[in-house]
C-alpha positions as CSV (number, residue, x, y, z in Angstrom):
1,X,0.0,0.0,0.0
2,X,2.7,2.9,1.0
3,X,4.7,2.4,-2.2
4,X,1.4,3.0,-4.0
5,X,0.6,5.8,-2.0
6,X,4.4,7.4,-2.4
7,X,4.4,6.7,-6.1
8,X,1.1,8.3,-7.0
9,X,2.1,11.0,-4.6
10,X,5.5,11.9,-6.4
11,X,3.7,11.1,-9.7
12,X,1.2,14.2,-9.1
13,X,3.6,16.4,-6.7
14,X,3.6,19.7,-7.8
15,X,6.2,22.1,-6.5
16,X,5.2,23.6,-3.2
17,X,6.6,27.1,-4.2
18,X,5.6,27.1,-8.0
19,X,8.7,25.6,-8.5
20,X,11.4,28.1,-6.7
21,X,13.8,26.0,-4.7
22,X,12.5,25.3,-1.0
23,X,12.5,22.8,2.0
24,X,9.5,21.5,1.6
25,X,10.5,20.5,-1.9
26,X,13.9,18.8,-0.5
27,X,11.6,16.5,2.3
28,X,10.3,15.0,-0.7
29,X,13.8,14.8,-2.2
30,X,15.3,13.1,0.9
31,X,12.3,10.8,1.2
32,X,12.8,9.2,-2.6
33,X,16.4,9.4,-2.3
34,X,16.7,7.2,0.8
35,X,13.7,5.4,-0.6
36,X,15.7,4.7,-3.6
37,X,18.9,3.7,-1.8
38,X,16.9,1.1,0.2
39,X,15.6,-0.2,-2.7
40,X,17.3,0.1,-5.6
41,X,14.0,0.3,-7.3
42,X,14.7,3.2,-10.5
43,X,11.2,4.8,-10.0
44,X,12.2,6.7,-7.1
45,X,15.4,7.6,-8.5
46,X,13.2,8.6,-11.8
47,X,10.9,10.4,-9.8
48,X,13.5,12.4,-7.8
49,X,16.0,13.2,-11.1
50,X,13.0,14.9,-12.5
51,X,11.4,16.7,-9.8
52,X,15.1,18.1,-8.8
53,X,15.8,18.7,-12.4
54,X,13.2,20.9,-12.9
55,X,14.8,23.5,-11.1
56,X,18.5,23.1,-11.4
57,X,19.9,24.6,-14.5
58,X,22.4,23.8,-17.0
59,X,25.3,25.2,-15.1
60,X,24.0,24.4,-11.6
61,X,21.6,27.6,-11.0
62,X,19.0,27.5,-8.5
63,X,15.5,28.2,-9.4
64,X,14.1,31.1,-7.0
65,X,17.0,31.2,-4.9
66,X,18.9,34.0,-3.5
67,X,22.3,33.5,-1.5
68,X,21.2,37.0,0.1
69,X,18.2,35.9,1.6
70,X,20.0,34.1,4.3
71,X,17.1,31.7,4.8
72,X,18.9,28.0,6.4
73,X,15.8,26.1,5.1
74,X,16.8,26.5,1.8
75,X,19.8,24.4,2.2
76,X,18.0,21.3,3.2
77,X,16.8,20.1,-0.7
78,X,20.9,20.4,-1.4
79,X,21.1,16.6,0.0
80,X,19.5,15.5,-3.3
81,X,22.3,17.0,-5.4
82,X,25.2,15.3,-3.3
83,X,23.2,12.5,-4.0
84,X,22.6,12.7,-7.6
85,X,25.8,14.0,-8.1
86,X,27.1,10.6,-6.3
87,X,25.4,8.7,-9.0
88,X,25.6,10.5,-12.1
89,X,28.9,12.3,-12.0
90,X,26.9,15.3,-13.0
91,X,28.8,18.4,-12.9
92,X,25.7,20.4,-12.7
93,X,24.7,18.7,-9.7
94,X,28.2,19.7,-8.0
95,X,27.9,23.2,-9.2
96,X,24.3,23.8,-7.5
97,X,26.0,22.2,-4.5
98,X,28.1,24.4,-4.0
99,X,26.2,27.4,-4.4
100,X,24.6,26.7,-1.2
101,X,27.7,25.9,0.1
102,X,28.7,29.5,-1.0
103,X,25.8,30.6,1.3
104,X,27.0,28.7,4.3
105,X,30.1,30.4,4.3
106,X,28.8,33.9,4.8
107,X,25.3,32.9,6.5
108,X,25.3,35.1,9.9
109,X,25.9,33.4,13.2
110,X,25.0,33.9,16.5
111,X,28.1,34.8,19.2
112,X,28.0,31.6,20.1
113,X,28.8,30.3,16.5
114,X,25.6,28.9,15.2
115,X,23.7,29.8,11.6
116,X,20.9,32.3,12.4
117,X,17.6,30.5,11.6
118,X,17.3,33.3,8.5
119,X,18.0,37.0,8.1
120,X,14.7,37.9,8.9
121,X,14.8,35.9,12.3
122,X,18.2,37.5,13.5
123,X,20.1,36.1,16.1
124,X,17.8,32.9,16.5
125,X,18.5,29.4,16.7
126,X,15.4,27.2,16.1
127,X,16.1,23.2,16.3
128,X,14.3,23.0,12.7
129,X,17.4,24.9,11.3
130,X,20.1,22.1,12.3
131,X,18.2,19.5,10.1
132,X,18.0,21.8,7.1
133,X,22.0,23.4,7.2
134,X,23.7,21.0,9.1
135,X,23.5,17.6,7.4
136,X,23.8,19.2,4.0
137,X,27.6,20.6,5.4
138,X,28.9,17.6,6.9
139,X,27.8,15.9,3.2
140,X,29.1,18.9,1.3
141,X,33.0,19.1,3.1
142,X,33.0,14.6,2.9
143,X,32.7,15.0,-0.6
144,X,35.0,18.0,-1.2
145,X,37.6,17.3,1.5
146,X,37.0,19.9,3.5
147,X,37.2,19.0,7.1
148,X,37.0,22.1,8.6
149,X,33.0,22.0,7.1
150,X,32.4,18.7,9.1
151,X,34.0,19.9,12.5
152,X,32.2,23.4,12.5
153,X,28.9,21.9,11.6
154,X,29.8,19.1,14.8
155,X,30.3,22.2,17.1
156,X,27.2,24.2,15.7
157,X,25.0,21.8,16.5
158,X,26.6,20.6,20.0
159,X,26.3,24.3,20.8
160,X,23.0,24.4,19.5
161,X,21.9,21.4,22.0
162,X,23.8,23.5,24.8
163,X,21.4,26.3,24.3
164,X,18.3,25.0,23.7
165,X,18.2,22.5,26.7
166,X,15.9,22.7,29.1
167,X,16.9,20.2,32.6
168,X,13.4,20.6,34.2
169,X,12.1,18.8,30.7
170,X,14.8,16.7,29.7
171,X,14.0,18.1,26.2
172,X,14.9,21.2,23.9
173,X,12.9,24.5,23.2
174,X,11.9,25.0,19.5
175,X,13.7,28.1,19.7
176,X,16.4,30.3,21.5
177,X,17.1,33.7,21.0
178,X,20.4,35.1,21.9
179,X,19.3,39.0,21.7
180,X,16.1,38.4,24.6
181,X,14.6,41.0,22.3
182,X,11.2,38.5,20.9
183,X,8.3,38.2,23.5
184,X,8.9,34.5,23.5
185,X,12.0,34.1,24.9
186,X,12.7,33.4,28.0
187,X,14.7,36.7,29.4
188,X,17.4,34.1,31.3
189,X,17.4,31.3,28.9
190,X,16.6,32.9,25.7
191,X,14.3,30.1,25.3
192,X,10.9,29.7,23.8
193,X,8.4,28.6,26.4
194,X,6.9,25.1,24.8
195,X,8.2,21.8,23.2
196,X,6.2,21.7,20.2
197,X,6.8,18.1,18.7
198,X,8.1,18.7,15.2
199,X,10.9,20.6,15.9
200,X,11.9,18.0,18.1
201,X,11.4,15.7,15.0
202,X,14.1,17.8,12.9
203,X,16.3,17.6,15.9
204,X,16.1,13.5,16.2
205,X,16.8,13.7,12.2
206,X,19.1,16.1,12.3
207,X,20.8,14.0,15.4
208,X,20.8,10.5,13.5
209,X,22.0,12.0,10.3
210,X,25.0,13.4,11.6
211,X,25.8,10.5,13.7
212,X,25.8,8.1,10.7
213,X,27.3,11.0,8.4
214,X,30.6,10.9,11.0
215,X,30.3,8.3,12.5
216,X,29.8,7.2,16.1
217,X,32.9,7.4,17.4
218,X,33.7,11.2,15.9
219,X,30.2,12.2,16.8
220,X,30.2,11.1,20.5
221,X,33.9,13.3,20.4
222,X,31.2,16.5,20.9
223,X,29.0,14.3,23.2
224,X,26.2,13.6,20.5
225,X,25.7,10.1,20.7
226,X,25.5,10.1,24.3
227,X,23.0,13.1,24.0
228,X,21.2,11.3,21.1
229,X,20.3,8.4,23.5
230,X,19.3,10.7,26.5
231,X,16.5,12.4,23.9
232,X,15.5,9.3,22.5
233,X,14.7,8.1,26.0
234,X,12.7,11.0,26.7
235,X,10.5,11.1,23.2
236,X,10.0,7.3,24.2
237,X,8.5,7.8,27.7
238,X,5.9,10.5,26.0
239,X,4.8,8.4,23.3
240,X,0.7,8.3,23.5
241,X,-0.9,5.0,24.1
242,X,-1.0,4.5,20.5
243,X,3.1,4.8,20.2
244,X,2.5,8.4,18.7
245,X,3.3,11.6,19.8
246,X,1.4,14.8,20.5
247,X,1.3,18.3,19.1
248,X,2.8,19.8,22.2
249,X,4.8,16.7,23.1
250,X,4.7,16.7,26.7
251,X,1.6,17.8,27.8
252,X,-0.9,15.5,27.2
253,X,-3.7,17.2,29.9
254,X,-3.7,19.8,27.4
255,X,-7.4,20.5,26.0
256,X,-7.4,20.1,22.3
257,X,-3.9,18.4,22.2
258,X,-3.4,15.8,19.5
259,X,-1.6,13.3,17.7
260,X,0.5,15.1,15.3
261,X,1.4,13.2,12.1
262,X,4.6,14.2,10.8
263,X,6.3,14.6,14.1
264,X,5.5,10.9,14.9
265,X,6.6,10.0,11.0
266,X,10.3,11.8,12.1
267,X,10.1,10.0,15.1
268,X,9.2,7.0,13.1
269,X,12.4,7.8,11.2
270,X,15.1,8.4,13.6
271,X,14.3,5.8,15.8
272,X,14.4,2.9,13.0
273,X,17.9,4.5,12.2
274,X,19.0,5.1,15.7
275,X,18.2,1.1,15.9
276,X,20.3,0.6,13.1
277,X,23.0,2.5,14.1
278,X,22.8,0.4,17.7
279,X,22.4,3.9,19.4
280,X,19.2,2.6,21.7
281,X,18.2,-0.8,22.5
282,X,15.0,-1.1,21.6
283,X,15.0,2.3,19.2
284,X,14.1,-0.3,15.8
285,X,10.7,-1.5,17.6
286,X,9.4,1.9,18.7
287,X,10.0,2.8,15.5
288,X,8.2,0.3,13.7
289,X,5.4,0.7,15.5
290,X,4.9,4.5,14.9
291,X,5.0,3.7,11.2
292,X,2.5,1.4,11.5
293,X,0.1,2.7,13.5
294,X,0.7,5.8,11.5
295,X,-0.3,3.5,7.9
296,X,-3.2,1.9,9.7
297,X,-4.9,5.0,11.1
298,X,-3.4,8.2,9.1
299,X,-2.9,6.8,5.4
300,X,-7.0,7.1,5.0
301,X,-8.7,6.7,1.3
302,X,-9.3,10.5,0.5
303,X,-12.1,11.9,-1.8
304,X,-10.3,12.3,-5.1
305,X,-10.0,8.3,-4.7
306,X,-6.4,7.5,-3.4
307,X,-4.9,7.3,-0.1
308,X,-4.2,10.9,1.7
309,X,-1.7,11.1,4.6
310,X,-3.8,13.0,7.1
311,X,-3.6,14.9,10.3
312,X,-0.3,17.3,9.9
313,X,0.5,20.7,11.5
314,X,0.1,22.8,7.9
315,X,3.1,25.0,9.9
316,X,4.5,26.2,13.1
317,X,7.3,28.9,13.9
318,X,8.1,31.9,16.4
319,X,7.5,35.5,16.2
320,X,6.3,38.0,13.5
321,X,4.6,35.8,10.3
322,X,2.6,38.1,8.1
323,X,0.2,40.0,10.3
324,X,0.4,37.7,13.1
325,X,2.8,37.1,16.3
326,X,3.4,33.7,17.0
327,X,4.1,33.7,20.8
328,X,5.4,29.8,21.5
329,X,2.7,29.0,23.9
330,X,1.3,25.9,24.3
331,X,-1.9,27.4,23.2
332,X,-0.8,28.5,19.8
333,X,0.5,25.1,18.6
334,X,-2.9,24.0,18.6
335,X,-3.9,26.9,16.4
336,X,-2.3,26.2,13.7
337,X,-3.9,24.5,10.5
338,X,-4.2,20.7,10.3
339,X,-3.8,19.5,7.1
340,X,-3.2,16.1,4.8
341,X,-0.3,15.4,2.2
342,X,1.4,18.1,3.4
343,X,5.3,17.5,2.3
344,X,6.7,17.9,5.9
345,X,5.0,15.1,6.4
346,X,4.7,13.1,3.8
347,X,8.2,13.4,3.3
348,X,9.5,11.9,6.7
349,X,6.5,9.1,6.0
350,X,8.6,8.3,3.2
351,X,12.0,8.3,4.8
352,X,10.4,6.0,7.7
353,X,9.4,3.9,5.6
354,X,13.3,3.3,4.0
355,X,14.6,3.1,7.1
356,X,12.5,0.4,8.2
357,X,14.0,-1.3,5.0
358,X,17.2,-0.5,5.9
359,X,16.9,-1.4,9.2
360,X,15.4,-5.0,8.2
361,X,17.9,-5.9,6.0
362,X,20.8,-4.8,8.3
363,X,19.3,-7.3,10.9
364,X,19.3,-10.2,7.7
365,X,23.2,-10.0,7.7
366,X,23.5,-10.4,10.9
């Protein structure tokens, strides 16, 4: 049923930003890419070359994209051109690599040493922002040499952890703000006030990406693995009695609180590869069951015929969006749009679903 779902899905995708280069796009990317390397199968590769193709040029130019706009989300989709570079030799591919890399190297950073979120969220660090720059570096200098790339994305995001930690919780704010100057952070900490579930989500992925990027050794060198396993713990004991996870992850008393789909899909994800990896006994079972009861109650038959993937959080964030303040509370999560085949989710659906391929055939060789 899901590689129906996912191939009907990519067959009909249609750019989420009319085709301008975007993070929503690259969940996708990562999804069929991973999908493919599980599988081998050549639609997913088909279906990735030509989505990605659409909006790389000739000479490796970026469709939409601005290095100026300083935006860290728009690195994430770069993943799929490391990886179609990998298998194509395509110099293209390279060139459009390293275009984003150009953006890394002058992207603004906090004192501390970590990307800003984007230029127009200065001085902030939000945990979505080390799955979408992060990775992509530590790919970007293996492939070019560059070790300075790997160990300054390593510290970013060690530093990252280090500011966003909160010990009453055992988990890590959605954002932190070094300036104090937004309404939601915490004037000590810098800290927004609530644990919203999907940014959580891009922190496990980020977490298990890097670790397997490095490897476990180099990545427990900045206390990561160690750190990895002391999250994974955590996300565990709040799992819903369904093996899910909620909106606002850790306050389940909370009136109109619910399961959120593509948080528990990331989950999903990084807990099959954290099993892999042999990070957390008993990681590759949690995971397995999130996908599935994610497929049997979430993958529903949706009026234009096919299978939809419902219940995900359309988008969340921090501060000034349009006419609107988003203040971090607990209350505001649960305002936000719930919607179905969103790519944030759909995407991480995808990727659990390779993992749990990977994940089975690492425990056949053993």
């Amino acid at each position: 049923m899901l590689g129906a779902y996912f191939d009907a899905f990519a067959q009909d995708y249609a750019p989420y930003k009319g085709g301008a280069w975007c993070y929503e796009d690259g969940c996708i990317y990562r999804g069929l890419g991973l999908l493919h390397r599980a599988t081998g199968d050549k639609r997913w590769l088909g279906h990735l070359s030509r989505m990605v193709d659409a909006q790389v040029s000739a000479n490796g130019a970026l469709a939409g994209y601005s290095v100026e706009e300083f935006n860290i989300d728009n690195i994430l989709a770069g993943r799929a051109l490391i990886y179609l570079y990998g298998l194509s030799g395509k110099e293209r591919y390279l060139n459009a690599a390293r275009h984003l890399g150009r953006q890394l190297e002058e992207h603004p950073r906090t004192r501390s040493g970590v990307y800003w979120h984007k230029n127009i969220y200065p001085r902030q660090v939000w945990l979505d922002g080390l799955y979408m720059g992060l990775p992509f570096q530590i790919e970007l200098g293996l492939l070019t040499g560059n070790d300075d790339l790997v160990e300054d994305a390593l510290r970013q995001i060690s530093t990252a952890l280090d500011l966003t930690y909160r010990t009453e919780t055992g988990l890590y704010a959605h954002g932190y703000d070094e300036s104090r100057t937004q309404s939601w952070s915490d004037p000590r900490s810098g800290q927004s006030p609530t644990h919203w579930a999907r940014a959580l989500g891009w922190l496990a992925m980020a977490l298990v990406d890097v670790i397997e990027l490095v490897s476990v050794e180099r990545a427990e060198k900045h206390r990561l693995v160690s750190r990895t396993r002391a999250l994974f713990e955590r996300i565990l004991s709040l799992r819903t009695k369904n093996g899910l996870w909620l909106q606002v992850i850790d306050m389940p008393a909370l009136r109109g609180n619910y399961e959120e789909s593509s948080a528990s899909a990331m989950f999903a994800y990084a807990l099959l590869c954290a099993g892999r990896l042999n990070i957390l006994p008993g990681a590759t079972r949690a995971g397995e069951t999130a996908l599935e009861t994610l497929v049997a109650t979430s993958v529903q038959l949706g009026d234009k015929g096919r299978p939809e993937f419902l219940g995900i959080c359309h988008v969340a964030g921090l501060g000034g969006y349009g006419e609107r303040y988003r203040d971090g509370t607990p209350a505001y999560y649960l305002t936000e749009k719930v919607v179905a085949d969103d790519p944030k989710g759909v995407g991480p659906l995808i990727m659990a679903a390779a993992e749990e391929i990977m994940a089975k055939a690492a425990l056949d060789t053993v």
